[in-house]
C-alpha positions in Angstrom: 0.0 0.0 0.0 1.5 3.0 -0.6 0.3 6.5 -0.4 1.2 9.9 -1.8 0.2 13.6 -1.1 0.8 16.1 -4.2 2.9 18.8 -2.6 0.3 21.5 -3.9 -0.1 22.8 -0.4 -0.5 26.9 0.3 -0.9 29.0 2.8 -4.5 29.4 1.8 -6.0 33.4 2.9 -2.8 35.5 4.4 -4.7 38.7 3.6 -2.2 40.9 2.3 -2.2 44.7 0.8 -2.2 44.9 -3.1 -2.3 48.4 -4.6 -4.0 49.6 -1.9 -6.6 46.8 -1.6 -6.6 43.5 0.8 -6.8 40.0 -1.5 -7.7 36.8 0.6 -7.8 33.0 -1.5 -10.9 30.8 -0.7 -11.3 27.8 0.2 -11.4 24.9 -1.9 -14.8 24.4 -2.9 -15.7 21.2 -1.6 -12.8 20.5 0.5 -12.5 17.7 3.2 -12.2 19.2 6.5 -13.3 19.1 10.3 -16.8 20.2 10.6 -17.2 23.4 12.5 -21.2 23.2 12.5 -21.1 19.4 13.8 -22.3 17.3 11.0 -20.3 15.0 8.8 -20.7 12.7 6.4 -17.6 10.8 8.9 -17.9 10.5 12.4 -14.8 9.3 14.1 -16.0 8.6 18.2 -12.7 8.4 20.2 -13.3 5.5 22.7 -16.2 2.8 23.7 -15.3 1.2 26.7 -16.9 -1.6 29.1 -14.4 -1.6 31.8 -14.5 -0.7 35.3 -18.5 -0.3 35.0 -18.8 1.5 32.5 -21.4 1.8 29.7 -20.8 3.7 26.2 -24.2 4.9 24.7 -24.5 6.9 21.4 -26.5 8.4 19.0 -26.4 9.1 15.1 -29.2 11.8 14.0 -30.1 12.0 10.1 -30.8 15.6 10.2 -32.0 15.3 6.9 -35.3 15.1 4.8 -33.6 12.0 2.9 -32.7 8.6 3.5 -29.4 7.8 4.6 -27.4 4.4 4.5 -24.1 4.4 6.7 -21.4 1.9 7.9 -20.6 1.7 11.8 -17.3 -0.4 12.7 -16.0 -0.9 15.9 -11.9 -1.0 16.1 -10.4 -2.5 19.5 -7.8 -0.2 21.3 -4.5 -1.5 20.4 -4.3 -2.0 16.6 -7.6 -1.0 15.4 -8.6 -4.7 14.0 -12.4 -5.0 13.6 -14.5 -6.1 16.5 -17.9 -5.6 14.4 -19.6 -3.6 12.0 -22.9 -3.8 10.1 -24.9 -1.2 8.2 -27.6 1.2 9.1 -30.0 2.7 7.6 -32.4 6.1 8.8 -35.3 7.5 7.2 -35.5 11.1 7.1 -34.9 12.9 10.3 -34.0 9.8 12.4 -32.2 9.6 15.4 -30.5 5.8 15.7 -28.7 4.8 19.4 -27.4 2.1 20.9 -25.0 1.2 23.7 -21.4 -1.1 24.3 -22.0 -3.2 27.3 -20.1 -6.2 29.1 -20.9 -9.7 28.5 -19.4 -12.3 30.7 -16.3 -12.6 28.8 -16.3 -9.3 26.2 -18.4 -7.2 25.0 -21.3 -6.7 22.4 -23.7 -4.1 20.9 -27.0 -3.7 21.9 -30.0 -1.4 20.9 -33.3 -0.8 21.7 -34.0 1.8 18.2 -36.4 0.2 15.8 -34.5 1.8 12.5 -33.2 -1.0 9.6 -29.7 -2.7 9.8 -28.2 -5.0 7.6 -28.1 -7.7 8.5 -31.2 -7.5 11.0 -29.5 -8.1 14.7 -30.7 -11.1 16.6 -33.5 -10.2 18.7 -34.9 -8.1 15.8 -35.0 -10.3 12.7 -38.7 -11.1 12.6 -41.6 -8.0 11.9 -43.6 -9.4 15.2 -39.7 -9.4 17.2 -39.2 -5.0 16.0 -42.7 -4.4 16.9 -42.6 -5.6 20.5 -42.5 -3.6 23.5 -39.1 -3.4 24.8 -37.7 -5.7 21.7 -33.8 -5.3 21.8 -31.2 -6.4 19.1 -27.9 -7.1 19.8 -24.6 -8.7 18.5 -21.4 -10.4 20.4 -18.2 -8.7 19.5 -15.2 -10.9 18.1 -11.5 -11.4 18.2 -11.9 -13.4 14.6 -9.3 -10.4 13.2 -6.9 -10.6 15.7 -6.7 -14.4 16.9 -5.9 -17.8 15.1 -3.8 -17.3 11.8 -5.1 -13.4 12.0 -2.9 -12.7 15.2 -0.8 -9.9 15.0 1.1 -10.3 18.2 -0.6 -8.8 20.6 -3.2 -10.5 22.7 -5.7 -12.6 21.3 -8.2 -12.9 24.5 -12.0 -11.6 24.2 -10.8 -9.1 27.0 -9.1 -7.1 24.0 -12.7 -6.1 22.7 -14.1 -4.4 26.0 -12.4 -1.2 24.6 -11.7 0.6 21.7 -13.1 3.2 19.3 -15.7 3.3 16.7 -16.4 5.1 13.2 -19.4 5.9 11.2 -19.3 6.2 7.1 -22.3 7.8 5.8 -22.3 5.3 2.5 -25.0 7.1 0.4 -28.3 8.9 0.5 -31.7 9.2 -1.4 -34.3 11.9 -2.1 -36.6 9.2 -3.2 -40.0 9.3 -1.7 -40.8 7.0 1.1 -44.7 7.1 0.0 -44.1 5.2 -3.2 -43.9 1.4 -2.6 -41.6 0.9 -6.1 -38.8 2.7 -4.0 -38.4 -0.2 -2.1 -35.2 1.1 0.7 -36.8 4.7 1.6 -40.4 3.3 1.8 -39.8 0.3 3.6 -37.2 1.8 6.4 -39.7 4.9 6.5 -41.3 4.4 9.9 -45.0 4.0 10.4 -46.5 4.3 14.5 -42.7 4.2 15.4 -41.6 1.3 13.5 -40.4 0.3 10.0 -42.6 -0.7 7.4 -40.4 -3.6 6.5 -36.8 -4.5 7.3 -36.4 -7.6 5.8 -36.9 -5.8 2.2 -34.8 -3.5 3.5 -31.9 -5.9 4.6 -32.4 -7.7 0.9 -31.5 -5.1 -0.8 -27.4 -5.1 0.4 -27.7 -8.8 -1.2 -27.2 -6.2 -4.5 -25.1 -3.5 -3.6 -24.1 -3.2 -7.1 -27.9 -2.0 -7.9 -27.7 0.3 -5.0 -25.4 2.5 -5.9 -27.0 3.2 -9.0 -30.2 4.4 -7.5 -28.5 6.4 -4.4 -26.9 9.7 -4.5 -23.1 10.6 -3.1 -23.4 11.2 0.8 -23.9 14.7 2.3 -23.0 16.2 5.3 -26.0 15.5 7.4 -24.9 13.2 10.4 -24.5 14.0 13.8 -23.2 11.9 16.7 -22.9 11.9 20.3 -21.2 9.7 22.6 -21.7 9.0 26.9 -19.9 6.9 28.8 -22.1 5.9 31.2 -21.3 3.9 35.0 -24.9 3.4 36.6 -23.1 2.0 39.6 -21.9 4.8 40.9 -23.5 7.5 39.1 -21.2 8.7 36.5 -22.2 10.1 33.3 -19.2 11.4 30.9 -19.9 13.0 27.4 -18.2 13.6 24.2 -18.7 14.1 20.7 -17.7 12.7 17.8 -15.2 14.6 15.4 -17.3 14.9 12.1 -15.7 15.0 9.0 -17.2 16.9 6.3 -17.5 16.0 2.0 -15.6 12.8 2.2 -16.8 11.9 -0.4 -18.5 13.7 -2.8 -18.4 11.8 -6.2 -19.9 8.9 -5.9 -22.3 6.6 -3.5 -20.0 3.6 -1.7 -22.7 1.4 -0.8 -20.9 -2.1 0.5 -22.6 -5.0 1.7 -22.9 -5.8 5.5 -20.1 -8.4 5.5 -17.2 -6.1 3.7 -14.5 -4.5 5.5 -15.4 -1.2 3.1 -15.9 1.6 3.0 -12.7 2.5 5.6 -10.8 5.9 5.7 -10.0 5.4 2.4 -12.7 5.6 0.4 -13.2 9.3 0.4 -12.7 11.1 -2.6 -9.4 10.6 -5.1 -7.2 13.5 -5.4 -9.6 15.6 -2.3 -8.7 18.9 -1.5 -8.4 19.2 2.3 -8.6 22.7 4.4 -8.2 23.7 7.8 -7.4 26.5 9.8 -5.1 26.9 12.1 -4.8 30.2 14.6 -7.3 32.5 12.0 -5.1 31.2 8.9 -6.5 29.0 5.9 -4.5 26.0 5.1 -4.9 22.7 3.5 -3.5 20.7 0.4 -4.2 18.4 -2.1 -4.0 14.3 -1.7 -3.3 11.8 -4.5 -4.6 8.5 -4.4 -6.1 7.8 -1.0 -8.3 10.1 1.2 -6.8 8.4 4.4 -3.9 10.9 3.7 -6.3 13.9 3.8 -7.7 12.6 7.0 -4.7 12.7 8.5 -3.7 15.7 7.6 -6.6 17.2 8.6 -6.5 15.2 12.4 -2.7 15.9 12.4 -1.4 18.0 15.7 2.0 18.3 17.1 1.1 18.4 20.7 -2.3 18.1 22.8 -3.0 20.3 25.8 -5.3 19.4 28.6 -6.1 20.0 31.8 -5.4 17.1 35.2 -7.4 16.9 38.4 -6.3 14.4 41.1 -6.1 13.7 44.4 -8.9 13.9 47.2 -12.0 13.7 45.0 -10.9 14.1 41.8 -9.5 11.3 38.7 -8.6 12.2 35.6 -7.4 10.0 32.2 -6.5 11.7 28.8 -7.8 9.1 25.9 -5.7 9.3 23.0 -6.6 7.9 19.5 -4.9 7.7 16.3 -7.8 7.2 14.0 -5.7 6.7 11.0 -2.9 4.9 12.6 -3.0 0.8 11.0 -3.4 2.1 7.4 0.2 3.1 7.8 1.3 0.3 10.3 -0.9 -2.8 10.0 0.8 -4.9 7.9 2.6 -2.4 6.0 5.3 0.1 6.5 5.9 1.8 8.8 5.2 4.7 6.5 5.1 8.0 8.0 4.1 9.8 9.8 3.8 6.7 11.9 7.7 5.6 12.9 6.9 1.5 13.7 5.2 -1.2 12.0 2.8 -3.3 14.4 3.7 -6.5 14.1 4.3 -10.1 15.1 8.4 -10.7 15.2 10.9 -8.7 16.2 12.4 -8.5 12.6 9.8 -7.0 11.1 8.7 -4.5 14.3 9.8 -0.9 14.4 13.6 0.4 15.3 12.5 -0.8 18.8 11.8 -4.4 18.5 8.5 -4.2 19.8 6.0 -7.3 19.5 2.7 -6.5 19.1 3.1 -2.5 19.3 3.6 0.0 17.2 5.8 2.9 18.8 5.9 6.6 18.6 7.9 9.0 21.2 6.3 12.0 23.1 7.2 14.3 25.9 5.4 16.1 28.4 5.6 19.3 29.8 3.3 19.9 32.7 1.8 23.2 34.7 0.1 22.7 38.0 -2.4 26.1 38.7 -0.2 28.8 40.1 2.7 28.6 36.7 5.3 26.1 38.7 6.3 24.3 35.7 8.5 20.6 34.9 9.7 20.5 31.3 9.8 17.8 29.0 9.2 14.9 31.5 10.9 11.8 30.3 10.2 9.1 33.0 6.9 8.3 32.6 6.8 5.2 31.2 4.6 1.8 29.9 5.0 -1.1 32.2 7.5 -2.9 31.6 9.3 0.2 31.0 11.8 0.6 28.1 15.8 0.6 28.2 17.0 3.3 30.5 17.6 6.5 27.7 14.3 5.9 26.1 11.2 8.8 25.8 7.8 7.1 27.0 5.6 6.1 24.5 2.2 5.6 22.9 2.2 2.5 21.4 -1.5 1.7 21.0 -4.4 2.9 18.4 -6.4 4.1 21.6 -4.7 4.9 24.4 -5.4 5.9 28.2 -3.3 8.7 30.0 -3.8 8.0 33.6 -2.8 10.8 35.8 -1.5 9.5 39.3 -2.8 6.3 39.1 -6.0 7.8 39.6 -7.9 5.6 36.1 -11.1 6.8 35.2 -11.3 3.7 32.7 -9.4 0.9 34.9 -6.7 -1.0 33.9 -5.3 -1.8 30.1 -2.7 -2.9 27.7 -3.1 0.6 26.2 -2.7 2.9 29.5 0.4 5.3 30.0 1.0 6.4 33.5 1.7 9.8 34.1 2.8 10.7 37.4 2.5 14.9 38.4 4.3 14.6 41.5 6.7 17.4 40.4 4.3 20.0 40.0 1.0 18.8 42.2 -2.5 17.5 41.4 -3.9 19.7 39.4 -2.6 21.7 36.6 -2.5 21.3 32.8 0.1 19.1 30.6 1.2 19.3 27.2 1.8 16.1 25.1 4.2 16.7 22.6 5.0 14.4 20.0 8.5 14.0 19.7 10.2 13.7 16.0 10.7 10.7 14.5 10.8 9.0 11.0 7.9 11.5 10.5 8.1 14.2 7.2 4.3 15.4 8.7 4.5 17.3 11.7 3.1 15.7 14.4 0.5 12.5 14.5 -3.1 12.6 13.4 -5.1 12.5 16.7 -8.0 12.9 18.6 -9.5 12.1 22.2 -10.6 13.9 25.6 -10.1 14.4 28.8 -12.1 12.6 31.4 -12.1 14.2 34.9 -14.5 12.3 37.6 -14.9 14.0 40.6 -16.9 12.2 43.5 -19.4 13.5 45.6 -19.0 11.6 49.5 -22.3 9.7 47.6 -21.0 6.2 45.9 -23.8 6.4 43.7 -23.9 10.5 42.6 -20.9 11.2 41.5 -19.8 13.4 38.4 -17.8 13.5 35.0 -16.9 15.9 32.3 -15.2 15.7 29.1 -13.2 18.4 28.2 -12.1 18.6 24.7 -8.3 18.3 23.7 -6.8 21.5 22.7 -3.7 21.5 20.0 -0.6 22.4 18.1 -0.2 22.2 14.5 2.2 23.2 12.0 0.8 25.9 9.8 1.4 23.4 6.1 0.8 19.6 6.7 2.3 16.9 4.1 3.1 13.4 3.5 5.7 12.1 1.2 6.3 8.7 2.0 
């Protein structure tokens, strides 16, 4: 697999005096980029998680008037291999949730939403089975990807599935009327008295994807998605959002059936413009060949800033996700900006050695709340730690920051401990990725901040998100 990015990038609007007169270049018309309004035709959700009690309940909203058909994949935490995914489909103006809970071993989805999905999910196959009071459908997640002749070195237990993160793809969308019975998809998913007219017409229809795409239009930006992570036990309730990623694609419909790994990151449009911002200034390029490359660029930062609260009442845990990160290491590479390959033997892992992670250096600065500062902390390490010399490391697709030992999420292959001693409890930290093979700056990223803070009451306590701020370079590349 390789990947290029035409270096046609510019410093896009630097308003500048001409003859008296101010001239500013607009954007791209059409251009990939991070929604500012919150709608997408991508929605990348940073973490699920079913550990230490927790819950992760979402929603997707078709804030449309047409119908919309879209993938939903679940990736596990350290090397993004698929847990499930299955296809969706709203009528106009839907709203479609569902949940990640524990099982005795894993994990699975469940949902209680009446809209289509292809296949149907046991529980809801049958007309009688949808229309039900309190009818729920649900599916077991698998380690089928990353166990057996599929393992990839790291582990190949069901307890690799209870966290992760999770995409949506909006695949297509249609204007056709859901009053007409010849359009079979829009009237049959239309719901009548809160339920669909018929989902098993619906669910034949991906037996001819082919025939789909010929009848649907290219995706829009119409999605919206939110994400809770959710601990009934104790009373904890954390939100986030979903980074939404706006014309995608915009040439053509990429209807797959239920059972292909497609549409991924990739699929977006060949040769896509991309444009962002970055401190008031228009920026952005143009990618050859795959849209995972735009994506990236896009997601890329060179350091994350957030706030930490321990101590007392308070626990906090950065999650931080490389959404891009096993086109560029699965199996291939390492190509940059990504420095190791994720892999099974130490020949073929990264500069390190590693088996069964994929390696890239960062340091931390860190502020407590009255501007005592340590610079560029270097001993905060994975367990086992690395040869004595070494920066810490993120080694994971997903991982978990944990401030003090004080986990939000409980324990994981994917957590980096990150110990404040030097400055106190509270304060803010910056996460700098450190250079490396890399000819992008920085590492496409996103993720949160979770801060719990309990109330004396086991079972009223409460949680926040708070949003990672970043650095970025001002003109983003790759040139593998």
């Amino acid at each position: 697999m390789k990947f290029n990015i035409r270096k046609k990038l510019v410093t896009l609007a630097v308003a500048s005096a001409v003859s008296g007169g101010t001239m500013m270049m607009a954007a791209p018309a059409a251009a990939m980029n991070v929604s500012q309004n919150g709608v997408g035709q991508v929605l990348l959700f940073p973490y699920y998680t079913v550990k230490n009690g927790f819950d992760t309940v979402f929603s997707v909203v078709n804030t449309s008037d047409k119908t919309a058909v879209f993938k939903i994949r679940f990736r596990e935490a350290l090397n993004s291999r698929e847990v499930r995914d299955f296809n969706v489909v709203l009528s106009p103006y839907d709203v479609w949730n569902g949940a990640v809970t524990a099982t005795a071993n894993g994990a699975l989805f469940r949902t209680f939403d009446k809209s289509c999905t292809s296949p149907r999910l046991p529980g809801m196959v049958s007309a009688a089975d949808r229309a039900a009071v309190g009818s729920k459908g649900e599916i077991d997640f698998t380690n089928t990807l990353f166990s057996g002749t599929n393992t990839d070195g790291a582990a190949q237990t069901m307890d690799r599935v209870k966290e992760g993160y999770f995409e949506v793809i909006l695949m297509g969308v249609s204007d056709l009327s859901f009053t007409s019975t010849s359009n079979v998809l829009e009237y049959n998913a239309k719901h009548v008295n809160g339920v669909p007219r018929d989902c098993a017409k619906v669910d034949n229809l991906f037996l001819d994807t082919a025939a789909m795409n010929l009848l649907m239009d290219p995706p829009e930006n119409i999605l919206k998605g939110q994400v809770m992570y959710l601990n009934t036990a104790n009373g904890t309730a954390i939100d986030a959002k979903a980074t939404a990623l706006e014309n995608f694609q915009t040439a053509n419909s990429m209807v797959y059936p239920p059972s292909d790994l497609r549409p991924d990151l990739r699929d977006g449009d060949v040769d896509a413009d991309y444009y962002f911002l970055n401190n008031g200034v228009p920026g952005g390029g143009t990618v050859v060949g795959s849209s995972v490359n735009a994506v990236g660029a896009l997601l890329s930062a060179t350091s994350l800033i957030n706030e930490f609260a321990t101590g007392g009442v308070a626990n906090t845990s950065w999650v931080v996700t490389f959404p891009t990160k096993h086109h560029y290491v699965d199996g291939v590479g390492p190509i940059s900006p990504f420095s190791e390959r994720f892999d099974t033997t130490d020949v073929l892992a990264g500069p390190l050695g590693t088996v069964g992670k994929s390696c890239d250096d960062i340091k931390v600065s860190m502020y407590n709340r009255e501007e005592a500062t340590e610079e560029e902390v270097g001993n905060t390490q994975f367990s086992p730690a690395p040869a004595a010399g070494t920066l810490p490391s993120l080694c994971y697709e997903a991982n978990v920051v944990d401030f003090n030992s004080s986990s939000v999420f409980g324990v994981g292959t994917n957590r980096l401990s990150m110990d404040t001693s030097a400055v106190g409890g509270a304060g803010w930290a910056q996460l700098k990725f450190a250079e490396g093979i890399q000819t992008v700056a920085g590492l496409p990223v996103i993720g949160f901040a979770a801060q719990v803070r309990t109330s004396g009451d086991l079972t009223a306590n409460y949680g926040s998100a708070i949003e990672h701020a970043i650095t970025r370079e001002q003109i983003l590349g790759l040139t593998p």
